[in-house]
C-alpha positions, 0 to 999 in steps of 0.5 A, a space after each residue: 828580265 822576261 825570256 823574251 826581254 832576255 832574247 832580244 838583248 842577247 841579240 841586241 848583243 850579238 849582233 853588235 858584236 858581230 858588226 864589229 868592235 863593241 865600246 862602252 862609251 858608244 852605246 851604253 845599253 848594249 854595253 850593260 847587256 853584254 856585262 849581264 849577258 856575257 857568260 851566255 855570249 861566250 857559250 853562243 860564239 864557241 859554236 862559231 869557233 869564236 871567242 869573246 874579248 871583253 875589256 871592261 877597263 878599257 871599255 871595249 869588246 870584240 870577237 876573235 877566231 878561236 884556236 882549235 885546242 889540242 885534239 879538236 877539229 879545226 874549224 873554218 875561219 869566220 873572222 877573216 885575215 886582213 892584209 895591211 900594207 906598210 904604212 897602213 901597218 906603219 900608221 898602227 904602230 905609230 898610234 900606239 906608241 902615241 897612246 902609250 906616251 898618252 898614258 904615260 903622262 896624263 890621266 885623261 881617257 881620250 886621246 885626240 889628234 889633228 889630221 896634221 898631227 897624224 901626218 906629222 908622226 908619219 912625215 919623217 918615214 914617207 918616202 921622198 917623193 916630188 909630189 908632196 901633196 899626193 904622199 900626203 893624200 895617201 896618209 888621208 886614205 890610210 887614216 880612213 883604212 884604220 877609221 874602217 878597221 875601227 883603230 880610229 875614230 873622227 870626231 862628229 862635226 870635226 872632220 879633222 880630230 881624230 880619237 885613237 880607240 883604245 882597242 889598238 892596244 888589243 892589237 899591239 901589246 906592251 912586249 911589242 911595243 917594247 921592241 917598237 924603236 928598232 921596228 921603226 929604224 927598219 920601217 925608216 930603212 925600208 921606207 923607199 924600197 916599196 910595201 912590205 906586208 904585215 898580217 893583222 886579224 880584224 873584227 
């Protein structure tokens, strides 16, 4: 690869990455430059005090903040902390733990679900409300709040299935989701006294 050929992917790569999270099965040519360009890629965000996570089992890359290590400088944020409220934070939980029964039982790569299906798994823990149809609008805006965040994926052509990325698992890992049961006892208790707040860090 010529220098010019060489500079044009690393910001091909770059550029990618900093819009966002970067899927193999999304764009397979930025995916191959990163597998070529990594090691350059990490030297490249260190500056920015960021840091490359690259899962090439599951086929998927993001920038992070770095952590200032002992005896550096903090350096100021560029990835910023998003605030998600209780059943944005609530849905999240509840589609990993659906990727992780996933998993468990079928060999497949992708796990598609129905808008219905994802309103059922979060029905039990709406509040009640005399407005049925509203509560269920709001799951309609927490699916597009996690379609943004990029936890989920519609389906070109259908408006209604849903595919849970993969990078989810970046976010709630296996020891927490361990402890999910007695989370989603407390989620259930606290359901109608209002929206408590969960901190993740987006991409």
């Amino acid at each position: 690869m010529s220098t010019p050929e060489l500079s044009a992917s690393l910001s091909t790569v770059l550029i990618a990455l900093m819009r966002g999270v970067t899927y193999r099965d999304a764009d397979e040519s930025v995916w191959h430059s990163l597998g070529q360009l990594s090691t350059r890629v990490r030297e490249y965000v260190t500056v920015l005090g960021l840091e490359l996570v690259l899962d090439e089992s599951e086929g998927y890359a993001y920038l992070r903040q770095r952590l200032a290590g002992e005896g550096e400088p903090e350096i100021p944020r560029l990835v910023a902390r998003r605030q998600l409220g209780y059943q944005v934070s609530l849905l999240v939980a509840l589609l990993r733990k659906k990727l992780a029964e996933f998993d468990a039982k079928s060999s497949e790569a992708r796990l598609v679900l129905a808008r219905d299906e994802i309103v059922e798994l979060v029905r039990v823990f709406l509040p009640e409300s005399a407005n049925e149809a509203r509560s269920f609008d709001k799951v309609d805006a927490h699916i597009n709040k996690l379609i943004e965040l990029g936890f989920l994926r519609r389906l070109r052509g259908r408006e209604d299935q849903f595919e849970i990325q993969r990078i989810i698992k970046a976010f709630i890992d296996a020891q927490w989701l361990s402890g999910l049961e007695e989370g989603l006892l407390t989620y259930l208790q606290h359901a109608g006294s209002g929206e408590s707040r969960h901190s993740e860090e987006s991409t």
